[in-house]
Biotite code that builds the C-alpha atoms (Angstrom):
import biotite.structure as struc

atoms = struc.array([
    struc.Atom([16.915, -18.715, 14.407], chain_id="A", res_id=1, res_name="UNK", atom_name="CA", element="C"),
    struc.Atom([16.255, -16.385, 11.708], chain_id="A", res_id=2, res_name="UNK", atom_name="CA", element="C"),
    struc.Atom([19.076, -13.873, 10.083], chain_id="A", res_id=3, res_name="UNK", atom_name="CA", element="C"),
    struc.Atom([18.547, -10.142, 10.737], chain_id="A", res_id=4, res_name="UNK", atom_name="CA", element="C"),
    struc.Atom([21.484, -9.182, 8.625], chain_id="A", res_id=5, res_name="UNK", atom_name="CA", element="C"),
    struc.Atom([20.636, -7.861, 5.231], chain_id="A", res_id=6, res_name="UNK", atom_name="CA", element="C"),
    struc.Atom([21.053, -10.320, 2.517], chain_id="A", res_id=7, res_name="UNK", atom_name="CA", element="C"),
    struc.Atom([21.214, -9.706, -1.220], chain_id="A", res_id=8, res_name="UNK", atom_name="CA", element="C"),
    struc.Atom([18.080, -9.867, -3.246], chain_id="A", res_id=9, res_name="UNK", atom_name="CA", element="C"),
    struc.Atom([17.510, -13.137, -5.440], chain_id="A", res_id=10, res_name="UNK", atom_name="CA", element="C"),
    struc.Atom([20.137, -12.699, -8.476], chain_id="A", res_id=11, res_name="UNK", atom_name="CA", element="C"),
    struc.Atom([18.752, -11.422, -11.497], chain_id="A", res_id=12, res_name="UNK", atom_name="CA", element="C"),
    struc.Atom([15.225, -9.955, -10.119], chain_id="A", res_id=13, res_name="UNK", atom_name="CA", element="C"),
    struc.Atom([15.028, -6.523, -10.125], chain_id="A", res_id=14, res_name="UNK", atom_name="CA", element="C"),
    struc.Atom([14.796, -4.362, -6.820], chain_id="A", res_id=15, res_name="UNK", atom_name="CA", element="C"),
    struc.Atom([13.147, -1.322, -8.533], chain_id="A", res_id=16, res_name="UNK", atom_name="CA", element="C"),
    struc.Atom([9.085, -1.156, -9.300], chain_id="A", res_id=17, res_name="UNK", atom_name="CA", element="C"),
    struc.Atom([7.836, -0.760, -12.706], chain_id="A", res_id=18, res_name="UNK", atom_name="CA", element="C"),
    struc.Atom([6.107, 2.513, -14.506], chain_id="A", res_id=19, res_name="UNK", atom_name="CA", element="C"),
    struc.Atom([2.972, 2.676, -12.122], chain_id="A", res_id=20, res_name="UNK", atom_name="CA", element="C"),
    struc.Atom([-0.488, 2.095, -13.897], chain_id="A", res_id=21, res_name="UNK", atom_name="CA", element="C"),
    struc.Atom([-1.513, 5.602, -13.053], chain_id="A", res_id=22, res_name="UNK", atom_name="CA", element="C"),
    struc.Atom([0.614, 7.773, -15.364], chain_id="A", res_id=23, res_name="UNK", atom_name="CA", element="C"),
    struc.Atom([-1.352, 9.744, -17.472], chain_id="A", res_id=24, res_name="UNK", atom_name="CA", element="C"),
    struc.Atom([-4.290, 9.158, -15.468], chain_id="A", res_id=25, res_name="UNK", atom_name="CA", element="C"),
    struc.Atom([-6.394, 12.041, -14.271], chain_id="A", res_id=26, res_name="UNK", atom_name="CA", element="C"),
    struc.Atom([-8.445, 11.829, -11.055], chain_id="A", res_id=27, res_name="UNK", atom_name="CA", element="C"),
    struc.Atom([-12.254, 11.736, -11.787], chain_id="A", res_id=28, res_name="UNK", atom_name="CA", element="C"),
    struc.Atom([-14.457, 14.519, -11.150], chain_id="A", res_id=29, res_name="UNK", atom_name="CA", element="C"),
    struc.Atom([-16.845, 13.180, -8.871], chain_id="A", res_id=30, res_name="UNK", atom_name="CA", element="C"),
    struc.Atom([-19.509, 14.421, -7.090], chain_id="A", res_id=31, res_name="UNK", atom_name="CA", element="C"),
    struc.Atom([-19.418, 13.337, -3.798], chain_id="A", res_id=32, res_name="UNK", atom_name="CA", element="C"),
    struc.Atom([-22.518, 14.784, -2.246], chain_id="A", res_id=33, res_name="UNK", atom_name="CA", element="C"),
    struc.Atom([-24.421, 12.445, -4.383], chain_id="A", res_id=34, res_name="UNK", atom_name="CA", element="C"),
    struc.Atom([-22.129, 9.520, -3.522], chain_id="A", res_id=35, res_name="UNK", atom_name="CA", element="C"),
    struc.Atom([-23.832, 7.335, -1.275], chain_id="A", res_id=36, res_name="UNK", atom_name="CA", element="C"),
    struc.Atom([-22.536, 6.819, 2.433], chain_id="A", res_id=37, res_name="UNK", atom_name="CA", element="C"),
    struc.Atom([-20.437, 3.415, 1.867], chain_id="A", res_id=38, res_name="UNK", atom_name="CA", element="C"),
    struc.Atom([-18.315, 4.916, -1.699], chain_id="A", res_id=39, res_name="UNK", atom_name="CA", element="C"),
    struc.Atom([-17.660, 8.079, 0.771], chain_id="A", res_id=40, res_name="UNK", atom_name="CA", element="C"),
    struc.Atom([-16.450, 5.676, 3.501], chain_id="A", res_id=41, res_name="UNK", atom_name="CA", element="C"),
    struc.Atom([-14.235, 3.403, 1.102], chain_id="A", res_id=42, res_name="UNK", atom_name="CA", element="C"),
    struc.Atom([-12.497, 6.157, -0.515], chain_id="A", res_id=43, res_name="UNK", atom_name="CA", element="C"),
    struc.Atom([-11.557, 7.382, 2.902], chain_id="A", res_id=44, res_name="UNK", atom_name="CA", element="C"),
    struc.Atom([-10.330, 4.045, 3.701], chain_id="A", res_id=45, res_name="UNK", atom_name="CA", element="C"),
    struc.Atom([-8.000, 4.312, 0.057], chain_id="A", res_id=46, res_name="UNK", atom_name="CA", element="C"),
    struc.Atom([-6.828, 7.443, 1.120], chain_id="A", res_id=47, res_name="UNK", atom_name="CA", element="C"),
    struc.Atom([-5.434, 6.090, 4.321], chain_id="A", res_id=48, res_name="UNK", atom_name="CA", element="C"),
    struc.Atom([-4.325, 2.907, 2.640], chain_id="A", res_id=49, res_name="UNK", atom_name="CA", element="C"),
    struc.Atom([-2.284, 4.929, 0.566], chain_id="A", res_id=50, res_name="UNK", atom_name="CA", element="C"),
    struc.Atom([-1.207, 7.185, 3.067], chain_id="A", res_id=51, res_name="UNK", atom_name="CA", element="C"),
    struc.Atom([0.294, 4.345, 5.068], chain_id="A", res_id=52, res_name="UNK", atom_name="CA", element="C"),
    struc.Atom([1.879, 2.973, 1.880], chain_id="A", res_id=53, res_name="UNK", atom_name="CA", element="C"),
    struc.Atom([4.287, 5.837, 1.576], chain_id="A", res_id=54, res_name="UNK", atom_name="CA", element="C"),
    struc.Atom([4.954, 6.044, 5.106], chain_id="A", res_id=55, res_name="UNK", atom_name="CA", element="C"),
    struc.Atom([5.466, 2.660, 4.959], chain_id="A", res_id=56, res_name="UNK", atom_name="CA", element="C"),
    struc.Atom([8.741, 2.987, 2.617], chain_id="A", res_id=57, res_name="UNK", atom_name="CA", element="C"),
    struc.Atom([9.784, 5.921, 4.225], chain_id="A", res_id=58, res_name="UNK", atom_name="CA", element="C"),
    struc.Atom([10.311, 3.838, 7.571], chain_id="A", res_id=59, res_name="UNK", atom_name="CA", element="C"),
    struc.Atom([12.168, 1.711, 5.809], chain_id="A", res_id=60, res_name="UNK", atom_name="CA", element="C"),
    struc.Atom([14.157, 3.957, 4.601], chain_id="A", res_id=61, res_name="UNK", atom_name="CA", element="C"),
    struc.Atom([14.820, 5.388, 7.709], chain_id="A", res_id=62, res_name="UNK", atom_name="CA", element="C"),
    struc.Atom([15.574, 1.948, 9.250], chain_id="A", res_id=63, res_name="UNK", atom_name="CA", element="C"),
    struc.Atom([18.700, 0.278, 6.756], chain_id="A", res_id=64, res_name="UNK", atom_name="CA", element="C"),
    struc.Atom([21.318, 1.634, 4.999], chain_id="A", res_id=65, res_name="UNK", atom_name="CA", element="C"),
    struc.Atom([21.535, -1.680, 2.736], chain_id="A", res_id=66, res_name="UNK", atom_name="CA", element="C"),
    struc.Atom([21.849, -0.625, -0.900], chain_id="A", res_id=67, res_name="UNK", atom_name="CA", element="C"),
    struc.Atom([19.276, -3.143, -2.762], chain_id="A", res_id=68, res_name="UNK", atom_name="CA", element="C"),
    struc.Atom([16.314, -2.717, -0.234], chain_id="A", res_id=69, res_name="UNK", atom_name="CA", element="C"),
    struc.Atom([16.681, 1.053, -0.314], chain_id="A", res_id=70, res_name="UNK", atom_name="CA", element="C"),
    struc.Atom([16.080, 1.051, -4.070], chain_id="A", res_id=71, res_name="UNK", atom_name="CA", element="C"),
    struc.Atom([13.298, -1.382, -3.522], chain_id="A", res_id=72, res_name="UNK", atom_name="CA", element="C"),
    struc.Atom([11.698, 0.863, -0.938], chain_id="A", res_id=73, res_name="UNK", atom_name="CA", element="C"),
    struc.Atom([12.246, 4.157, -3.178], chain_id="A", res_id=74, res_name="UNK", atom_name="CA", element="C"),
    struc.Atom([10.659, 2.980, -6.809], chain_id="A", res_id=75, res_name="UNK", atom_name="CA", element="C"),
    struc.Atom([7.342, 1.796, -5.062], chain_id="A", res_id=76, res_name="UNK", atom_name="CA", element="C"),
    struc.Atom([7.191, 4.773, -2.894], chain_id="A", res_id=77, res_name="UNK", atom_name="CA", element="C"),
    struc.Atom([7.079, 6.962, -5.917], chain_id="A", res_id=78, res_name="UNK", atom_name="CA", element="C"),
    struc.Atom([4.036, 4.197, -6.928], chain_id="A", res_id=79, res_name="UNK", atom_name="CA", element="C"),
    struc.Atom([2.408, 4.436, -4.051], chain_id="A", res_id=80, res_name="UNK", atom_name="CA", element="C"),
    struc.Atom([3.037, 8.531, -3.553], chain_id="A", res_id=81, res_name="UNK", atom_name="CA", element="C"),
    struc.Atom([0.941, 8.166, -7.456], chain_id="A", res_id=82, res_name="UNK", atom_name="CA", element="C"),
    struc.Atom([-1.497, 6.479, -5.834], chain_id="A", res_id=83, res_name="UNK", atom_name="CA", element="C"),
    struc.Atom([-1.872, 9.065, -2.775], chain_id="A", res_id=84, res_name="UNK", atom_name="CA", element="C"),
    struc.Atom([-2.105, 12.152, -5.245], chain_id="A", res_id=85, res_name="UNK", atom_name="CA", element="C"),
    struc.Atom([-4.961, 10.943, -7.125], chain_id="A", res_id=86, res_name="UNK", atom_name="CA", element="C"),
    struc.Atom([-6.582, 10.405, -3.752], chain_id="A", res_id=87, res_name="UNK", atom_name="CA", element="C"),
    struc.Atom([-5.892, 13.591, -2.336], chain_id="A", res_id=88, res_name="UNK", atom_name="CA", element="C"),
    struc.Atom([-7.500, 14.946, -5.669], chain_id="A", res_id=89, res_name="UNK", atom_name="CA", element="C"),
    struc.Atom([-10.592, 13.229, -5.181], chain_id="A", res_id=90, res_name="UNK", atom_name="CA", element="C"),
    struc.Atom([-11.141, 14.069, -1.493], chain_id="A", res_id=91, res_name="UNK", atom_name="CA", element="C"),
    struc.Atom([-10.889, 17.588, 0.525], chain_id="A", res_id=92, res_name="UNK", atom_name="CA", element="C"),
    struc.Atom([-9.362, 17.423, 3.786], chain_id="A", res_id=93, res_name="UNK", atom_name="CA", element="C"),
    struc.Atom([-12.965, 17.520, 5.194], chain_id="A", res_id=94, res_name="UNK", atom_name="CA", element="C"),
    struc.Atom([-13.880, 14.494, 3.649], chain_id="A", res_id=95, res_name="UNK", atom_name="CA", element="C"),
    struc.Atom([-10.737, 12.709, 5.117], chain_id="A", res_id=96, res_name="UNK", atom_name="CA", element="C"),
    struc.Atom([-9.849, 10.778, 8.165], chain_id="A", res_id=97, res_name="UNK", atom_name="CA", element="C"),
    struc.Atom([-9.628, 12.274, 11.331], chain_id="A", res_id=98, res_name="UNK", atom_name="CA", element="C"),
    struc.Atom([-6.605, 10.038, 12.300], chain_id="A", res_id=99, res_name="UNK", atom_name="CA", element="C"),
    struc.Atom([-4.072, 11.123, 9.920], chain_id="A", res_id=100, res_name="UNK", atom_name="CA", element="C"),
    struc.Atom([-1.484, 11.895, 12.065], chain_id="A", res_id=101, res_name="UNK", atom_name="CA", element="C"),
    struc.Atom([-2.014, 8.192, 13.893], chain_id="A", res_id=102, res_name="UNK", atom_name="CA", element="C"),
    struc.Atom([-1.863, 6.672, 9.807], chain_id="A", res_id=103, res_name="UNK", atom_name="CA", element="C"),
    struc.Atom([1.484, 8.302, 9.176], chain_id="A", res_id=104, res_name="UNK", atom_name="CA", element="C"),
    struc.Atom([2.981, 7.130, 12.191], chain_id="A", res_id=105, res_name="UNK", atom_name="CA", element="C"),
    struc.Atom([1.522, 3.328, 11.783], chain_id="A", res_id=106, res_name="UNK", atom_name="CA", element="C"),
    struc.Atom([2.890, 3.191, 8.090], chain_id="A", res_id=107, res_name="UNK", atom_name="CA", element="C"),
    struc.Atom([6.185, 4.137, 9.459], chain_id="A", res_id=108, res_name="UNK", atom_name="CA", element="C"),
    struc.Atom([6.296, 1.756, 12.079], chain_id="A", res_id=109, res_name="UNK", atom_name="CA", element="C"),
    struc.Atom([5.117, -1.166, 9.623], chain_id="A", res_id=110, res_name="UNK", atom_name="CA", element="C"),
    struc.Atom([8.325, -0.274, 7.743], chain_id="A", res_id=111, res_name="UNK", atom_name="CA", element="C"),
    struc.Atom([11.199, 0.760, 10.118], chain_id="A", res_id=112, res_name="UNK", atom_name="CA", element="C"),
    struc.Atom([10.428, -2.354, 11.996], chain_id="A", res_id=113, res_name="UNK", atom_name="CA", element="C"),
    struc.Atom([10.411, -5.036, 9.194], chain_id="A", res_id=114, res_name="UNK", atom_name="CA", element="C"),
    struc.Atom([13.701, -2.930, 8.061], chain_id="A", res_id=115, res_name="UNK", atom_name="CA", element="C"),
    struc.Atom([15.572, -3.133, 11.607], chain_id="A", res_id=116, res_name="UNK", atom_name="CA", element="C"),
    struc.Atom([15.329, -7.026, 11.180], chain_id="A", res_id=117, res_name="UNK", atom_name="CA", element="C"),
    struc.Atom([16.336, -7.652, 7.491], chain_id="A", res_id=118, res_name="UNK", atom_name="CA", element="C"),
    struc.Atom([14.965, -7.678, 3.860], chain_id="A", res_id=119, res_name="UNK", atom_name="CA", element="C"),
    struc.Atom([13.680, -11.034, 4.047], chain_id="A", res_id=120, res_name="UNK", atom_name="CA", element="C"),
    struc.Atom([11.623, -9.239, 6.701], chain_id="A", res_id=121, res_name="UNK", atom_name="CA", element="C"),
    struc.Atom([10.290, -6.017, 4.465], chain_id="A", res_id=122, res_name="UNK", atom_name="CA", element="C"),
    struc.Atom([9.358, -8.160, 1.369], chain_id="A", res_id=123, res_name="UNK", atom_name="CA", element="C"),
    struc.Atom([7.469, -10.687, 3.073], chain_id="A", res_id=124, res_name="UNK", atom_name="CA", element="C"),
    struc.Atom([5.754, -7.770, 5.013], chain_id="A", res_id=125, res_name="UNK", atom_name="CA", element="C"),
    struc.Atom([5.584, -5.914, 1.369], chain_id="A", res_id=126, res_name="UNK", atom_name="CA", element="C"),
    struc.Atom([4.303, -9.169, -0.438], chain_id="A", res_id=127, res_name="UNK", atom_name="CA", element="C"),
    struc.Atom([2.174, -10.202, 2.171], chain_id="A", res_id=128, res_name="UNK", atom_name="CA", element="C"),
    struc.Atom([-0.131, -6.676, 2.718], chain_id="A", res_id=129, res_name="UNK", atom_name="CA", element="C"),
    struc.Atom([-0.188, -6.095, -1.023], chain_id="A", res_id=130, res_name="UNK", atom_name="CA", element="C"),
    struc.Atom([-2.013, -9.797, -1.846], chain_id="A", res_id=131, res_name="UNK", atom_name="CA", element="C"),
    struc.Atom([-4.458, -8.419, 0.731], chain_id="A", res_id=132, res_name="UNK", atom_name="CA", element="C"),
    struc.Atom([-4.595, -4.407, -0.616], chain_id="A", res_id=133, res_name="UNK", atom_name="CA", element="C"),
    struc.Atom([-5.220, -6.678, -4.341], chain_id="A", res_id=134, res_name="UNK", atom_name="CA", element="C"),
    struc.Atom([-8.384, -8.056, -2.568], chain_id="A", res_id=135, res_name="UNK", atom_name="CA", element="C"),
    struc.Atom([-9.643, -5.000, -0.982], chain_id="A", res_id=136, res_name="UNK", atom_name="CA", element="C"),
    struc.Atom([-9.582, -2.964, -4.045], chain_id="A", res_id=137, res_name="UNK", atom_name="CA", element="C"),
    struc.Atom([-11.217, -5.796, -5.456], chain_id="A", res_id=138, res_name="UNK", atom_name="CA", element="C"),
    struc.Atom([-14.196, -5.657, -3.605], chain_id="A", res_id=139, res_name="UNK", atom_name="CA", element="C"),
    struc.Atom([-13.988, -1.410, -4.177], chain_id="A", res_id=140, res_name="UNK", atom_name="CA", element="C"),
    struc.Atom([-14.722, -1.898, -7.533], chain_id="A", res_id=141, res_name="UNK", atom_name="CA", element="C"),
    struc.Atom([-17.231, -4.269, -7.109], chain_id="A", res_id=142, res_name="UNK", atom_name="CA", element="C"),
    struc.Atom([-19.008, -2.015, -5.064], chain_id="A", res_id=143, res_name="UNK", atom_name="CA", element="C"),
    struc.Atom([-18.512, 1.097, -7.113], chain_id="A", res_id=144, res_name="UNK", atom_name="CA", element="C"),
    struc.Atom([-19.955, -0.772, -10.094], chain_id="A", res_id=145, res_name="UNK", atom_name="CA", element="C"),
    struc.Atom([-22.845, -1.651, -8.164], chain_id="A", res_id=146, res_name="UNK", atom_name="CA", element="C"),
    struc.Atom([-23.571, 1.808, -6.593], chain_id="A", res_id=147, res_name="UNK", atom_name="CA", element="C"),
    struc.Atom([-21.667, 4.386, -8.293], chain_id="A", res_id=148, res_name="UNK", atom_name="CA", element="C"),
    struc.Atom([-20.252, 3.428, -11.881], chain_id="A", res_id=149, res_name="UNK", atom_name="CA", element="C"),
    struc.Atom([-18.380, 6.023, -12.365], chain_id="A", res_id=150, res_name="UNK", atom_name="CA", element="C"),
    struc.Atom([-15.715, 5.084, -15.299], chain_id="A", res_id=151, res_name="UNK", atom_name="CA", element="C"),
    struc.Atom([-13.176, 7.482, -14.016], chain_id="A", res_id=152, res_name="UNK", atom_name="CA", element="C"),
    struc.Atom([-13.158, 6.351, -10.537], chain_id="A", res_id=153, res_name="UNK", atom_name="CA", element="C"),
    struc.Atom([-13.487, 2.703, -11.922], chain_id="A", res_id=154, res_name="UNK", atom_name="CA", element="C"),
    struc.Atom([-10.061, 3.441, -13.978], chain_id="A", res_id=155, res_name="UNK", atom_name="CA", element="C"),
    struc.Atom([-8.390, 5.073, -11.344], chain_id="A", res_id=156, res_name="UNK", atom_name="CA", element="C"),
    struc.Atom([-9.068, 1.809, -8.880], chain_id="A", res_id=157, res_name="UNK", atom_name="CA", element="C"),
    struc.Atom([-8.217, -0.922, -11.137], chain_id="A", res_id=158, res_name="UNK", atom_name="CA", element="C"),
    struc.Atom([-5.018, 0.946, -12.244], chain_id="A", res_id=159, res_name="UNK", atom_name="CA", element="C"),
    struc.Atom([-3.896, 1.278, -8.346], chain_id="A", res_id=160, res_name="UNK", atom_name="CA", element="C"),
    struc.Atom([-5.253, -2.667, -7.661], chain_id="A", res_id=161, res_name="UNK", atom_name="CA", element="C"),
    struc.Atom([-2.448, -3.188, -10.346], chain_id="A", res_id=162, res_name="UNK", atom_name="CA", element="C"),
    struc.Atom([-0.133, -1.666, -9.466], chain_id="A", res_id=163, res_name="UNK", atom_name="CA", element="C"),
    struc.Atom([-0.427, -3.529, -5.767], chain_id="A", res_id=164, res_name="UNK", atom_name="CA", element="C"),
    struc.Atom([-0.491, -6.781, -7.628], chain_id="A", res_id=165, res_name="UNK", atom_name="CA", element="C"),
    struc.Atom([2.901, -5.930, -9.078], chain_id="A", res_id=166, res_name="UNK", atom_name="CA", element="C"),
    struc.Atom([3.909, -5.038, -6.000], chain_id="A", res_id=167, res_name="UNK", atom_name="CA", element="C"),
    struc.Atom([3.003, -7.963, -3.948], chain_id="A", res_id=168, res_name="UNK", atom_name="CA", element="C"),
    struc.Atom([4.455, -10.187, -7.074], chain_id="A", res_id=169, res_name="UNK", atom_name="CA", element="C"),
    struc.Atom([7.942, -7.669, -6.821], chain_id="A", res_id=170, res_name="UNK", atom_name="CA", element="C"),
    struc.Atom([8.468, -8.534, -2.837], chain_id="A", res_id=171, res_name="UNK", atom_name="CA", element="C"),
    struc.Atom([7.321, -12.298, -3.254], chain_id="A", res_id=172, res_name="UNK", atom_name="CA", element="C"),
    struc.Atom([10.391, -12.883, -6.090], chain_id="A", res_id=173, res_name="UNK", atom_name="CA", element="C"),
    struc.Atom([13.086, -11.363, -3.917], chain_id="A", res_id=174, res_name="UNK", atom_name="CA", element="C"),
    struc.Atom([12.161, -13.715, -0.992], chain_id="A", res_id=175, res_name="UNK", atom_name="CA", element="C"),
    struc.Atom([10.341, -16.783, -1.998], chain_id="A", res_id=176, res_name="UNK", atom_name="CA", element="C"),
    struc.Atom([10.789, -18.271, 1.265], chain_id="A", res_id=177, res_name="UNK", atom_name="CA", element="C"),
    struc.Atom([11.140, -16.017, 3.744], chain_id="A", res_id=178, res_name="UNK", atom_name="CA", element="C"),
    struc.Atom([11.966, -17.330, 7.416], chain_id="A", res_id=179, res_name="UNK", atom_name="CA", element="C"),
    struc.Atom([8.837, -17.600, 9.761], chain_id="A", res_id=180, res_name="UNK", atom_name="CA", element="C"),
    struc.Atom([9.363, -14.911, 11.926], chain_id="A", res_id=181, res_name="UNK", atom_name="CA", element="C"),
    struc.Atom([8.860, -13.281, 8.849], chain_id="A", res_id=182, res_name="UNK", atom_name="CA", element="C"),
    struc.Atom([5.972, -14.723, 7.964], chain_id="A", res_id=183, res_name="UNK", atom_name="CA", element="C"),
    struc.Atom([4.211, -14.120, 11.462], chain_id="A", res_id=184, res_name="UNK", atom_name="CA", element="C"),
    struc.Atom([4.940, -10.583, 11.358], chain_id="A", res_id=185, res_name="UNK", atom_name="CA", element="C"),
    struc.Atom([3.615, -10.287, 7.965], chain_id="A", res_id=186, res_name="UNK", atom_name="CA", element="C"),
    struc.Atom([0.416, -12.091, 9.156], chain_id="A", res_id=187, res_name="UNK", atom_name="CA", element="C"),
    struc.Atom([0.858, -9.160, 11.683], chain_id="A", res_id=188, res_name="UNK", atom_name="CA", element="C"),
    struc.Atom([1.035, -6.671, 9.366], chain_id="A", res_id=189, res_name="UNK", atom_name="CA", element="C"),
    struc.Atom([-2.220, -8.341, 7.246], chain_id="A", res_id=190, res_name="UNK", atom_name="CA", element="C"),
    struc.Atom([-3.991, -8.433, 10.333], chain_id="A", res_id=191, res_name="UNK", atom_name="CA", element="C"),
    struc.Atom([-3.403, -4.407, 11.292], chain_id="A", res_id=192, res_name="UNK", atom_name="CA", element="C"),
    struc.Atom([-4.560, -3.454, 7.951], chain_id="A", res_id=193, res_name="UNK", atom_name="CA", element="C"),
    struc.Atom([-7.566, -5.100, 8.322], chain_id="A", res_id=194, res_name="UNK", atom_name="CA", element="C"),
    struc.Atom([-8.592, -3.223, 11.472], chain_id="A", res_id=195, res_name="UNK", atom_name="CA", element="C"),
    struc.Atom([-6.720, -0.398, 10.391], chain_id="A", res_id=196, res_name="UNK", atom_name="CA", element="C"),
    struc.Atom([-9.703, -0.304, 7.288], chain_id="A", res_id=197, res_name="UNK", atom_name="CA", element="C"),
    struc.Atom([-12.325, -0.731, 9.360], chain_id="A", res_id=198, res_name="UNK", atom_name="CA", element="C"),
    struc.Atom([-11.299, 2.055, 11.597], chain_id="A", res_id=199, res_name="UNK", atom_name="CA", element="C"),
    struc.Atom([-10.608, 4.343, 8.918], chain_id="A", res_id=200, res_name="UNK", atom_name="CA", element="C"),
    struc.Atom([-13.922, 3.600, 7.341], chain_id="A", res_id=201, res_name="UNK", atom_name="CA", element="C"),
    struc.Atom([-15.092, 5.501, 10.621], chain_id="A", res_id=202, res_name="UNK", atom_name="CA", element="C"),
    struc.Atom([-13.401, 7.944, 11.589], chain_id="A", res_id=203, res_name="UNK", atom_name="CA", element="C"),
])
């Protein structure tokens, strides 16, 4: 049976998330009129990505009072709360989803429920959803270097897919082996933000 009682971190590896990529950065001016459709539709889908990021860490933070996972939870929401800003400065609230309310509640739920059962729980959900946000960004900036090379927009990208590598690498080091119910609900979690994309790129 898997524990659900908070246990400590592996010794020696930091809880806290490093200087996010994105200091210093500006957002890019873009034009988005003369974006075509998809970039328009991706950058929506960032936005929510992000969006469900900090919501994410605030439901764990609402969900344990164990010291070393609260920290954890804390440093990469002020990463991912980076990330969201720049976002926000690149698209108006017309230009967003219309599900925002819906996003905010999801990223909660992906965290206070992970939380409720145990670290081992958050980090392999963590490690597991970052490995896939490292993939999706990937194919962003393939895309916006095929139909809108924009260097700013290029820089802002591939400093948030870094910062989600470090973040997936952060989780995996506190749990190596994480128990498989944590595992399956991390596949969970994987799964959701796949549709969750796809939806957002919608609507």
């Amino acid at each position: 049976m898997d524990a659900v009682s908070p246990t400590p971190p592996t010794e020696g590896v930091p809880t806290e998330a490093p200087p996010s990529e994105t200091i210093g950065l500006a957002p890019p001016r873009l034009d988005l009129d003369a974006l075509p459709p998809r970039m328009l539709r991706e950058l929506r889908a960032s936005h929510v990505g992000e969006t469900v990021a900090v919501n994410l860490y605030d439901g764990v933070a609402g969900a344990t009072t164990d010291p070393e996972l609260l920290r954890f939870a804390a440093s990469h929401r002020l990463v991912e709360l980076r990330h969201l800003r720049l976002f926000e400065a690149v698209l108006p609230h017309a230009r967003r989803s219309r599900l925002m309310g819906f996003w905010r509640l999801s990223g909660r739920l992906m965290g206070g429920l992970p939380a409720r059962l145990g670290p081992d729980y958050v980090y392999a959900v963590v490690a597991g959803v970052e490995s896939w946000v490292d993939g999706h960004y990937a194919g962003q900036i393939d895309t916006v270097r095929r139909l809108a090379p924009d260097p700013g927009l290029l820089r802002m990208l591939e400093a948030c897919r870094h910062d989600e590598i470090q973040h997936s690498l952060d989780a995996a080091r506190l749990d190596p082996a994480p128990p498989w119910g944590a595992r399956a609900l991390a596949r969970l979690a994987v799964g959701l933000s796949r549709l969750g994309v796809a939806l957002a790129r919608r609507v």
